[in-house]
Each structure stands twice: as structure tokens, then as C-alpha cells.
C-alpha positions as MATLAB code, in Angstrom:
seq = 'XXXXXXXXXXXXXXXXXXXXXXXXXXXXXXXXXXXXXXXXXXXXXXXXXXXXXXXXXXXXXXXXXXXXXXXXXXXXXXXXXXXXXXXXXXXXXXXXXXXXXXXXXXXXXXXXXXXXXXXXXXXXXXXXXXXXXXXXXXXXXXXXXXXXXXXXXXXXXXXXXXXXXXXXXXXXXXXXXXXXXXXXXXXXXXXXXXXXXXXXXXXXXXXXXXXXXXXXXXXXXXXXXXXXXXXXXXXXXXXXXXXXXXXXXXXXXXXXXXXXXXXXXXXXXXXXXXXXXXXXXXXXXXXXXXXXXXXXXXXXXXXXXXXXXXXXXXXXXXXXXXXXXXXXXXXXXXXXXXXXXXXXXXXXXXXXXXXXXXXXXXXXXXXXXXXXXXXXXXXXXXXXXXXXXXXXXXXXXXXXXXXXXXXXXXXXXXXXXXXXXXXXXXXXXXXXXXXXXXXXXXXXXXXXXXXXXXXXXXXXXXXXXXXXXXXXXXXXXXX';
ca = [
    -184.866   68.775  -19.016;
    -183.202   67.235  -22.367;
    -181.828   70.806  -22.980;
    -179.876   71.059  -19.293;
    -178.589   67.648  -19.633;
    -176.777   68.468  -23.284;
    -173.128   69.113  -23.220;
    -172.172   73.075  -23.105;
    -171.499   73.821  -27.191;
    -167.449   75.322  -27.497;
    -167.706   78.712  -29.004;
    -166.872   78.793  -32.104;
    -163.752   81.452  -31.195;
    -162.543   78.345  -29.228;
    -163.014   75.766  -31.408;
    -160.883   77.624  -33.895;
    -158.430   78.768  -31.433;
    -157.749   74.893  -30.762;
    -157.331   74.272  -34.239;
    -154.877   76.601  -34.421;
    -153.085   75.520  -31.571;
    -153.202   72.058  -32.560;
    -151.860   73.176  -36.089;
    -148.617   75.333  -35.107;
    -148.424   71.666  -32.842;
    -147.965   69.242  -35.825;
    -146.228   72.837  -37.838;
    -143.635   72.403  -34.697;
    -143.204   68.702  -34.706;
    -142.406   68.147  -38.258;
    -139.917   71.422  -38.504;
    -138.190   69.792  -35.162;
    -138.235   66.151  -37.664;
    -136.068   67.903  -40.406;
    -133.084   67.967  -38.256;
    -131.044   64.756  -39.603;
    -130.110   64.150  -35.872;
    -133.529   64.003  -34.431;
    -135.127   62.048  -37.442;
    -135.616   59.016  -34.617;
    -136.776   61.176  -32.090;
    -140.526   59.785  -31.401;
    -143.048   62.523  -31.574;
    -144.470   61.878  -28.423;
    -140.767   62.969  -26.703;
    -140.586   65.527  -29.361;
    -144.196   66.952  -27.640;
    -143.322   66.781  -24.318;
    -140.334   68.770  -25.366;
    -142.637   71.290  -26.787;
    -144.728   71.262  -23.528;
    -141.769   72.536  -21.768;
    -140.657   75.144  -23.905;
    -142.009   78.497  -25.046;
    -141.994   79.767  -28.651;
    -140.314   83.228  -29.011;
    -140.061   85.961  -32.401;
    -136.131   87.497  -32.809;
    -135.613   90.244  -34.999;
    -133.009   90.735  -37.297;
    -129.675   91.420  -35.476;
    -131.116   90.419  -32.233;
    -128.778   88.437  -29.767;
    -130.011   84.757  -28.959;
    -127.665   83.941  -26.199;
    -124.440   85.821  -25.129;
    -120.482   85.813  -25.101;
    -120.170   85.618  -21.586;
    -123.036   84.924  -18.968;
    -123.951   81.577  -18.701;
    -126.905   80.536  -20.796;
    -129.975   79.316  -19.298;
    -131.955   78.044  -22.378;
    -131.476   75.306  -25.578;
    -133.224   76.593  -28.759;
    -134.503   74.788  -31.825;
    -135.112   77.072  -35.026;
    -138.648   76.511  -36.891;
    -138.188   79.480  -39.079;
    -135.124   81.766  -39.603;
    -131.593   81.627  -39.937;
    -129.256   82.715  -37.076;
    -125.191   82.736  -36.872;
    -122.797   81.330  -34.139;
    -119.852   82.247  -33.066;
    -116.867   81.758  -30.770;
    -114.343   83.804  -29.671;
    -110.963   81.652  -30.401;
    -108.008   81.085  -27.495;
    -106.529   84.963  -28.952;
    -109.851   86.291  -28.495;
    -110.713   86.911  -32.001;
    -114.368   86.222  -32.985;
    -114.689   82.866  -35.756;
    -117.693   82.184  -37.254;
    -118.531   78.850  -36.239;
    -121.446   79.262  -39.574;
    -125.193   79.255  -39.590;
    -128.502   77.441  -38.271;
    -131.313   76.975  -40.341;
    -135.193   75.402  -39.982;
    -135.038   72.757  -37.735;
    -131.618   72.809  -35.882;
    -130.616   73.618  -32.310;
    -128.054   75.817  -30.257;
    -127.534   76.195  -26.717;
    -127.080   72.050  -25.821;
    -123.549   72.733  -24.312;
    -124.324   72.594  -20.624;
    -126.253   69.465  -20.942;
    -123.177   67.761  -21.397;
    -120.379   69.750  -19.898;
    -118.956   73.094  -19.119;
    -117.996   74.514  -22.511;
    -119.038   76.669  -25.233;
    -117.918   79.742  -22.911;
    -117.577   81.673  -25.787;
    -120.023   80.893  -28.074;
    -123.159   83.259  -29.106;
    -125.929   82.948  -31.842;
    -127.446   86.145  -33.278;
    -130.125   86.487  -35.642;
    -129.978   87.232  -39.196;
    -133.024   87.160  -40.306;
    -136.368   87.316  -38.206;
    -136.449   84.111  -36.566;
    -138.815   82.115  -34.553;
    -137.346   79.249  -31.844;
    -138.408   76.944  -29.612;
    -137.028   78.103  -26.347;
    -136.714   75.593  -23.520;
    -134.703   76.003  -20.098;
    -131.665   74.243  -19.726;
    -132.909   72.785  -16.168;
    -136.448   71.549  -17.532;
    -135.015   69.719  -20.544;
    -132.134   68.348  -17.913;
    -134.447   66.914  -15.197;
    -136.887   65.356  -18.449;
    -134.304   63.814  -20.626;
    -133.985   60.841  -18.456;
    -137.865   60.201  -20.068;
    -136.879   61.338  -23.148;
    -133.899   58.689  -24.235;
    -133.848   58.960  -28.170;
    -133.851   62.933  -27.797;
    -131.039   62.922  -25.021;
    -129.076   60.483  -27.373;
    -129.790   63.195  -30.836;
    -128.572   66.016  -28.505;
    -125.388   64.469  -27.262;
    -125.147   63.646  -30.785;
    -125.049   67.520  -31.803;
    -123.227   68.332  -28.471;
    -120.281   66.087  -29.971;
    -120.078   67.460  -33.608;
    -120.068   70.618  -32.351;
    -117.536   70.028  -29.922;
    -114.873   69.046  -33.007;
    -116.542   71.924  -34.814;
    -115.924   74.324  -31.779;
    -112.114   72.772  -31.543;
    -110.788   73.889  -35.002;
    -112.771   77.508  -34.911;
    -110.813   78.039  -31.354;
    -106.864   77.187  -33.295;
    -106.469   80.459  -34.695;
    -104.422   78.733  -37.363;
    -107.867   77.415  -38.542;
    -109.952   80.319  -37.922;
    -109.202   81.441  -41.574;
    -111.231   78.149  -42.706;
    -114.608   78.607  -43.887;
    -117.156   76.808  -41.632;
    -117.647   74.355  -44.386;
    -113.822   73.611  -44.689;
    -113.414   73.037  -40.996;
    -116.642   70.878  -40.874;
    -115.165   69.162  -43.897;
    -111.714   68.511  -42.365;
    -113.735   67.831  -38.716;
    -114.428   64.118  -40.415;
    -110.518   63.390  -40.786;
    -109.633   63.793  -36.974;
    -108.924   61.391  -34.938;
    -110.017   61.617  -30.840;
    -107.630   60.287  -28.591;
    -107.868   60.966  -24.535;
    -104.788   61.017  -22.524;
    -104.758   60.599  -18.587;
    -102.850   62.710  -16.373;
     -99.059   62.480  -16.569;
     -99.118   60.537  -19.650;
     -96.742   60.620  -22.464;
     -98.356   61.957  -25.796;
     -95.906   62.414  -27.919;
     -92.102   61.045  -27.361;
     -89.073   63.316  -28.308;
     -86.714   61.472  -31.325;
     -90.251   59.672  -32.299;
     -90.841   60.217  -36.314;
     -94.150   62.146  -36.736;
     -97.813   61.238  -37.875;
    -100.048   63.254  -36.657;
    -101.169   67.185  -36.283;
    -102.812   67.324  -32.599;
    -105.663   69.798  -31.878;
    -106.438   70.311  -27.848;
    -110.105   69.874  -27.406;
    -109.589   70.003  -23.367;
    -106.816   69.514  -20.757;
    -103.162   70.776  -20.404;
     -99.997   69.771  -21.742;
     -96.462   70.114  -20.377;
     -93.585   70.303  -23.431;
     -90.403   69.033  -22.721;
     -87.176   69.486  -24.244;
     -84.148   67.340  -23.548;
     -85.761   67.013  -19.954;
     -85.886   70.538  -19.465;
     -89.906   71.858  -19.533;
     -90.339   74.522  -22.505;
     -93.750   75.437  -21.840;
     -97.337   74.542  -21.317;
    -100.256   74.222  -23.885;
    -103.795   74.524  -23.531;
    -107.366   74.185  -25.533;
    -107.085   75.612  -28.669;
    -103.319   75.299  -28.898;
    -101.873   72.360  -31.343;
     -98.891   70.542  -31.528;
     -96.522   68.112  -33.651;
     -96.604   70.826  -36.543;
     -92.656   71.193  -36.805;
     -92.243   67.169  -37.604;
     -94.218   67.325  -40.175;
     -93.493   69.605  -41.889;
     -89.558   69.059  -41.719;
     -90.044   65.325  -42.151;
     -87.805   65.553  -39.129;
     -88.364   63.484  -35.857;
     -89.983   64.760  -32.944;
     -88.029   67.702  -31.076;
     -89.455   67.403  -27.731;
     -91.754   65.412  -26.027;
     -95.363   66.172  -24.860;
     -96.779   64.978  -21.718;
    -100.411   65.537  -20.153;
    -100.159   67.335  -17.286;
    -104.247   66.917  -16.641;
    -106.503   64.399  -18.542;
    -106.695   65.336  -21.900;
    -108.395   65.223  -24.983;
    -107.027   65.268  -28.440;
    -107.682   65.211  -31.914;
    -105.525   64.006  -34.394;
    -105.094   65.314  -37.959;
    -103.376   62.393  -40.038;
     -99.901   63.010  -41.951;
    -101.554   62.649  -45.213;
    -105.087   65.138  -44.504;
    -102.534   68.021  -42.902;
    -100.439   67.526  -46.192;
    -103.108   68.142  -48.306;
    -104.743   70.678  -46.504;
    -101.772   72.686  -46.511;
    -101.234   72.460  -50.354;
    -104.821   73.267  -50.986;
    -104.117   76.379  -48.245;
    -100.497   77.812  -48.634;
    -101.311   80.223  -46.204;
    -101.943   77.970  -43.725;
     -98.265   76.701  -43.753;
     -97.146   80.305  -44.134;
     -98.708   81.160  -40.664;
     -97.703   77.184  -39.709;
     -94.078   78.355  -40.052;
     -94.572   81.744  -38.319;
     -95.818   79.954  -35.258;
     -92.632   77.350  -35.564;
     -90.348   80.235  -35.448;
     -91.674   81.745  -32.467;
     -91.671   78.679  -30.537;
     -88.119   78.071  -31.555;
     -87.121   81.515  -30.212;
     -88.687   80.959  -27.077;
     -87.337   77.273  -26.244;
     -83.689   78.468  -27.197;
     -84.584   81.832  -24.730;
     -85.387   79.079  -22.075;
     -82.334   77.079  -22.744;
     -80.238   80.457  -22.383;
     -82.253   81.583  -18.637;
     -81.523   78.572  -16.192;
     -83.827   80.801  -13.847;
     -86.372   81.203  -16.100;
     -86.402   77.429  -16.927;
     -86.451   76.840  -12.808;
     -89.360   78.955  -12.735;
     -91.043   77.108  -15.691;
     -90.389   73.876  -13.955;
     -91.624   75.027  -10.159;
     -94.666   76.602  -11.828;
     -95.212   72.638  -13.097;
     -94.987   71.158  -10.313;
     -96.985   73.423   -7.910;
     -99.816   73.820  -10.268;
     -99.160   77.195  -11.108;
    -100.454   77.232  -14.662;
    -103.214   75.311  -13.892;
    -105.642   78.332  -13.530;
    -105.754   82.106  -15.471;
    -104.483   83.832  -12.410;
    -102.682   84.193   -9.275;
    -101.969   85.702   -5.709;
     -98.692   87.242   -6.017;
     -96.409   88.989   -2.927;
     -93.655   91.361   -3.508;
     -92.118   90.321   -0.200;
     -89.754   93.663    0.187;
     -92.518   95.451   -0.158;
     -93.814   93.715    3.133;
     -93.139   95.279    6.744;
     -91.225   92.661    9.048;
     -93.866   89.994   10.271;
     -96.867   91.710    8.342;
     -99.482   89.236    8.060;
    -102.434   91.560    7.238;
    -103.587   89.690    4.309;
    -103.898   86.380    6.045;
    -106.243   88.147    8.980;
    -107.921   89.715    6.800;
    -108.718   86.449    4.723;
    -109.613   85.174    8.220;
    -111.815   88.300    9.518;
    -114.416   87.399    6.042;
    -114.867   83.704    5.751;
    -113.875   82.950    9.473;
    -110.596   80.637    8.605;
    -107.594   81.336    6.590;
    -107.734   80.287    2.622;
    -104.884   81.260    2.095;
    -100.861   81.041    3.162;
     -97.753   83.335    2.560;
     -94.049   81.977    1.620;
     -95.911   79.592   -0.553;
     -93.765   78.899   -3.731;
     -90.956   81.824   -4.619;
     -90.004   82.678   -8.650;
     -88.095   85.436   -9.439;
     -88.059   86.893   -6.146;
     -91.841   86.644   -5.842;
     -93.673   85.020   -3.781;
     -96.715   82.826   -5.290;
     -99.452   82.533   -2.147;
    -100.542   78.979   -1.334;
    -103.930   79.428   -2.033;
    -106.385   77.245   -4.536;
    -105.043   77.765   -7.970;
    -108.346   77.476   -9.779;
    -107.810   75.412  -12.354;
    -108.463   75.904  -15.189;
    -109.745   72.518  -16.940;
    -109.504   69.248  -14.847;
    -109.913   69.572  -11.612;
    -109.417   66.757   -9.723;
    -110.919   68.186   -6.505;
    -114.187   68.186   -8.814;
    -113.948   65.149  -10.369;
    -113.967   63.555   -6.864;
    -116.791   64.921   -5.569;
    -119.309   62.658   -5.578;
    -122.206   65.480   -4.337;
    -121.647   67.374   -7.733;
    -120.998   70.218   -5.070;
    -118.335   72.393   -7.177;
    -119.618   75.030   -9.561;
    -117.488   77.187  -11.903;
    -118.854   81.160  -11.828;
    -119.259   82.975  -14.861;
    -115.926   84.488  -14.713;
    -114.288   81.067  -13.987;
    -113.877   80.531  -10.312;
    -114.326   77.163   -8.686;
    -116.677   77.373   -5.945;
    -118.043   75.124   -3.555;
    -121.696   75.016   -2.942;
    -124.064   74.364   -0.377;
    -124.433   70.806   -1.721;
    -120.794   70.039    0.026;
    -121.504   66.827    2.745;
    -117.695   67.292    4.105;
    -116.644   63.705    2.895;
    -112.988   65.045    2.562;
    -112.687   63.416   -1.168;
    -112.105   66.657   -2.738;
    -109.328   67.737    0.315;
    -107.672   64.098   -0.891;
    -107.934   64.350   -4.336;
    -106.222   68.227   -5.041;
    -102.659   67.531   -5.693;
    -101.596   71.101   -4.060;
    -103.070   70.454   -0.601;
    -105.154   73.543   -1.388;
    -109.038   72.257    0.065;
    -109.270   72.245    3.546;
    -111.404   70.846    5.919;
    -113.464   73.600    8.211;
    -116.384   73.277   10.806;
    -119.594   73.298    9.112;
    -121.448   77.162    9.783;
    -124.154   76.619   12.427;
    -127.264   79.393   13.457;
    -125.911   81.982   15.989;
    -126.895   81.211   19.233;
    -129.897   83.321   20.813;
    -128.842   85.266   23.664;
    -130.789   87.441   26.130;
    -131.570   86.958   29.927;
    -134.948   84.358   29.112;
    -132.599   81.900   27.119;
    -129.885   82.076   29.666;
    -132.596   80.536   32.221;
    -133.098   77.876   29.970;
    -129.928   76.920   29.131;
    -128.719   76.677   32.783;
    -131.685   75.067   33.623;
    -130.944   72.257   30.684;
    -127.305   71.932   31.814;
    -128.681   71.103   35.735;
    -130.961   68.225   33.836;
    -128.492   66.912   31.691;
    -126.725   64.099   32.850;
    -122.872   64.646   33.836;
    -121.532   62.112   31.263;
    -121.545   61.994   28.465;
    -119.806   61.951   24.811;
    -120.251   65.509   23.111;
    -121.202   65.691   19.245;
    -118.369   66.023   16.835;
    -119.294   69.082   14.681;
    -120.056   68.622   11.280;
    -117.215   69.773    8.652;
    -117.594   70.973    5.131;
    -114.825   71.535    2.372;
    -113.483   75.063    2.343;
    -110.891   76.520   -0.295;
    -109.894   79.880   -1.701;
    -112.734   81.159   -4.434;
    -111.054   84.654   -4.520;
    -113.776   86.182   -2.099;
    -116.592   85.471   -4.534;
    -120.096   87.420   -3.576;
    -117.839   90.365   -2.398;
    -116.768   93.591   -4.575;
    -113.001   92.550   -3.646;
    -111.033   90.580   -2.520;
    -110.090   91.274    1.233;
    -106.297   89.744    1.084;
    -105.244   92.392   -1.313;
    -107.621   95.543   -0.343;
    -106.432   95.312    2.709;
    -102.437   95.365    1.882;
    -101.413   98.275    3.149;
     -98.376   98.604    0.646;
     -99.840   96.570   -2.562;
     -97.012   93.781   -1.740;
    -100.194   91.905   -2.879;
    -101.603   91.607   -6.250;
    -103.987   89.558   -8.466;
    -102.339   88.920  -11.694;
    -102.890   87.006  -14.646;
    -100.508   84.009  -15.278;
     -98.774   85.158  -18.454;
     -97.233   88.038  -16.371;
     -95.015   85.692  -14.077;
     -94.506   82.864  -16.742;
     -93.527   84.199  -20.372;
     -95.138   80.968  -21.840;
];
């Protein structure tokens, strides 16, 4: 009897593959501890991150995450070294510099839509924690002094990222550009407001980290700068004032490089102020080319004010190219989603016509800042789309400057048809009573998303001319 009632004995096989386990555990926990940022991360938030993560080998050369898809995972290195990159606003590849034992890559979406660009590779054999993006987002909330390390990193790296996207800067070592990362200043800008004032002496380099800007010259608009671009370079180095003035034209986020750090860095880097002046001269030929085209500074200025240069690309018509009353594209935007997206005769430049259509922009979007169902996602090639999660409040249809949302009726199940349910329903519409108030159908926010899900896009496949086109921004507006 004493022998039944004893507790089973663990194999010894078991025992020692617990041990093991319980080893590469504590082997985990105090790698994770050597990264400075998460040295007040408790270890019981540091093993529940553990528990929802998987441990993975990379060779040598292997890819970690990619350029362009959007990246599903956050890794922490235990052993091995891999490299990061990003491709800068010119599309040349920077090296943003190298991970070692104990640091992370991939906490970008956590905190926001960036790092677009960015890939690791391995270069050495490395071994990672790897733990999905959507685990460690729904946990964090029970993790707080993790979530606070992370945002931490997220935040560095974002200055870090920054610098490596100016291609003035890409020639900086990582360690340079993480050195000069501690002299900048942030500074956030809403929409419309002025940044930098034209006759105004000079004291600062500014970097875009995110948002638009609209330059101005004399009151006429010169052109429009973006993330990765910089600005207030020809001040100081002319000890001159200010030559135009810079205005936000979305919220925006800066970061300023002092007078006295951009003096110095340029003496300890001649080349920098080499390529500094290159990029003054070119901007000086194209605001006096702007100054010489009145209809080229019209366009500049329509393009402003309709949004134009808010996204990558737009809908363009070659209206001679058009038969009298054509309106193919419309119906055909109509025949797929069931309501029109899109309108002709919407802003002309140059004899164009620009459609009236959403303009997908770019960074900012105040049509997804309003939503309060978080029902706007951006596709991997950049297209705002609404999502199933829409409630058709109508905040995003207020909020978009361009009238460009719309309000729709919601999509309800076909109706079943046949001879049995045509009994019933005549037989319900005897019972029903003769008065009464019908439902108002529910409404969801539709908008232009360039026929995403489908090979094409029906507006222009169906032109019967190509009066219709899909072209990137640069070819309309010589920015």
C-alpha cells in the first residue's frame, strides 16, 4: 500500500531537462538585465516577457526583419551581433550601427508608425528573443517599467533614425550622429504655425523628425519640406538673417541643432559644409526659377492649399485627351465600391486636372487623428485605409480639411430571394402594423484608398484614352 501512495519519481531525463530549462531562464534574464535601459525592469515582467516570446538561431548574413513589409515581431539579442539600417529620404542605405548582447530592435510600432525603412541583418550567428508585436502590445499595460524602458529606446532611436535619414548626415559614423543626437533640441509645431520668421537672425540648424513644412519667400510659397529634409542652413552659415520664412503646414516635429554644435561640427567635418553649400545653391536656383514662372509659383501655391503635397501621389486627367462628357472613370469607381470616391474638374495646374479624390497623406492626417475607433490603417505601401472598426461617427468626414471622407450607407447581407422567402415576407408585411417610423440605415466613413485589395485601380484601367494616370507628386510639382 505505502508503495502506491508514494509520489511518481521524475525521470531523471526530466529532471535534467528542467534544469536546463530553468538555466537558459536565469541565462535569458540576466543577458535581457545588461541593457542600460531595462536595468529597472523587474524580473518577474522581464519573465512574462520571456513567456511570450520564442527563442530563435540566425546565421550569419541572415535577414532579421525587412526593408519594406511591415514587421510583426520585437527582438532582444542574448548572443550575437546584428546591423541596422535605414534607407535615408534619397533612398540610399545608412547604417544606423550595431546591436550587441542584450539590446532590442523592432519596438517601432509599439509607439507609432515609423521605422518604414529600417532592417537588422545578422553578422555573426545570433540568437534573439523573438516576441510578436501584438502579444507584447496587449501585455505591456501589466508590464509598466518594461513599457516605460521600451519607449525609452523607441525615443533614442527615433533622434538616431532622424540624422541617418538627412543625407547630409549619412556620411557620419553611427557614433558621431549618436554623439551629436545629445545636442538637439525637440521642438513640436502645430499646424499652420510659424517656425521660423523671414528677416529673423538665425540660431538654430532644424532636422524634420515628422510633419510638413511650407517655405515662403516674400509671401510667395518656394516649396515644401518633409522628414528627413533640414532647414535654416543658409543663416548660419552667412551670418545673414533669415531669407524666408517656414511655416508648418501639418503638426510637426523638430530638432534643433544649436549655432554653436553646427559650427563646430562643420569645422571638425569640412565636407559637411562643402555638401551644406551644394544644397544652398540648388535651393537658390530653384526659388529664383519660381520667382521667374508666376505659373509655376500659382501651381506651388494651389498645390498648398488643396493638399496636394500632402501624400506621394496623385490622380491626374489630361482633359483633351477626354471625349466630350466622358465620365467613365467616375462609373467605373462607382461599379467596384458601389459609390463614387472620386470627382473630376477637381483642382487644374498646368492644364491638368488634379481629381478630387483623398490625397493620402502622407504624415498627419487629421482624418486619423480624429478617429476615436483607431479605425484608419496605413498599408504597407502607404495607403490610408479605413477598416472594419469604422462606427460612422462622421469625425473623420469633419476633421479632413479637403472634404475628401464621405459619409456612405453601411454594407448590409444580400437579401435571400426565392419563391419560400417571398411567402414570408408578404406574409410579415400583412402583420406588420401600417405605421410606423422606418430605421435609418447605419452609415460608415468611405474615402478613396486607390482600390486597395484589387490588382488595379478601376478609374484608370478603365480610361479608354489614358486621360487618366497615377503619378507620383514630384512629376506635377518640381519641388
Amino acid at each position: 500500500m505505502a508503495a502506491k501512495n508514494a509520489p511518481a519519481r521524475v525521470p531523471a531525463a526530466a529532471q535534467a531537462r528542467a534544469a536546463r530549462q530553468a538555466q537558459r531562464l536565469q541565462e535569458s534574464l540576466a543577458l535581457l538585465g545588461t541593457l542600460d535601459c531595462l536595468h529597472d525592469v523587474p524580473a518577474g515582467e522581464l519573465s512574462r516577457l520571456i513567456e511570450h516570446g520564442v527563442f530563435r538561431a540566425f546565421s550569419l548574413g541572415d535577414g532579421i526583419f525587412g526593408k519594406q513589409k511591415r514587421d510583426r515581431f520585437v527582438f532582444f539579442v542574448l548572443r550575437g551581433e546584428l546591423q541596422l539600417r535605414l534607407r535615408d529620404k534619397d533612398g540610399r542605405e545608412v547604417l544606423m550601427g550595431a546591436l550587441g548582447p542584450g539590446d532590442c530592435c523592432g519596438e517601432g510600432p509599439l509607439f507609432g508608425d515609423f521605422f518604414r525603412r529600417m532592417s537588422a541583418q545578422a553578422i555573426s550567428d545570433c540568437y534573439l528573443l523573438q516576441v510578436p508585436l501584438a502579444n507584447l502590445r496587449d501585455a505591456l499595460g501589466m508590464m509598466p517599467k518594461l513599457a516605460t524602458a521600451l519607449r525609452q529606446i523607441y525615443k533614442r532611436r527615433l533622434v538616431e533614425s532622424t540624422l541617418a535619414r538627412v543625407p547630409l548626415l549619412g556620411q557620419l559614423m553611427p557614433i558621431e550622429r549618436q554623439a551629436l543626437a545629445s545636442s538637439l533640441l525637440p521642438f513640436s509645431f502645430s499646424r499652420s504655425s510659424l517656425i521660423i520668421r523671414q528677416g529673423d537672425m538665425a540660431s538654430d540648424l532644424y532636422l524634420i523628425e515628422s510633419g510638413q513644412v511650407i517655405v515662403e519667400q516674400d509671401g510667395q510659397t518656394m516649396t515644401t519640406l518633409g522628414e528627413g529634409d533640414f532647414f535654416g542652413e543658409i543663416a548660419l552659415l552667412t551670418s545673414q538673417p533669415h531669407r524666408s520664412s517656414v511655416r508648418a503646414m501639418t503638426a510637426t516635429d523638430v530638432l534643433a541643432l544649436p549655432s554653436d554644435d553646427f559650427h563646430q561640427l562643420i569645422q571638425d567635418r569640412p565636407s559637411l559644409e562643402a555638401s551644406l553649400r551644394a544644397v544652398i545653391e540648388s535651393r537658390n536656383r530653384h526659388n529664383a526659377a519660381v520667382h521667374e514662372d508666376q505659373s509655376r509659383a500659382l501651381g506651388l501655391t494651389q498645390a498648398i492649399e488643396h493638399g496636394l503635397l500632402r501624400g506621394t501621389h496623385l490622380l491626374v486627367r489630361t482633359p483633351e485627351l477626354c471625349p466630350p462628357g466622358c465620365r467613365i472613370c467616375e462609373e467605373a469607381c462607382v461599379g467596384r465600391h458601389g459609390h463614387q470616391r472620386l470627382h473630376l474638374n477637381g483642382v487644374s495646374v498646368g492644364g491638368l486636372d488634379m481629381l478630387d479624390a483623398c490625397r493620402q497623406c502622407s504624415v498627419g492626417p487629421e482624418c486619423v487623428a480624429a478617429c476615436p475607433e483607431d479605425a484608419f490603417e496605413r498599408t504597407d505601401d502607404g495607403i490610408l485605409r479605413i477598416t472594419d472598426k469604422c462606427t460612422g461617427c462622421g469625425d473623420c468626414i469633419d476633421a479632413c480639411p479637403y472634404d475628401a471622407v464621405s459619409s456612405v450607407p453601411q454594407e448590409t447581407t444580400a437579401t435571400p430571394s426565392g419563391p419560400l422567402w417571398s411567402l414570408l415576407r408578404q406574409a410579415r408585411s400583412r402583420l406588420q402594423p401600417k405605421h410606423y417610423i422606418p430605421l435609418i440605415q447605419a452609415q460608415r466613413a468611405d474615402k478613396c484608398d486607390l482600390c486597395h485589395g484589387h490588382a488595379d485601380q478601376a478609374c484608370v484601367s478603365e480610361c479608354p484614352t489614358g486621360a487618366l494616370r497615377l503619378v507620383p507628386v514630384e512629376e506635377i510639382f518640381q519641388l
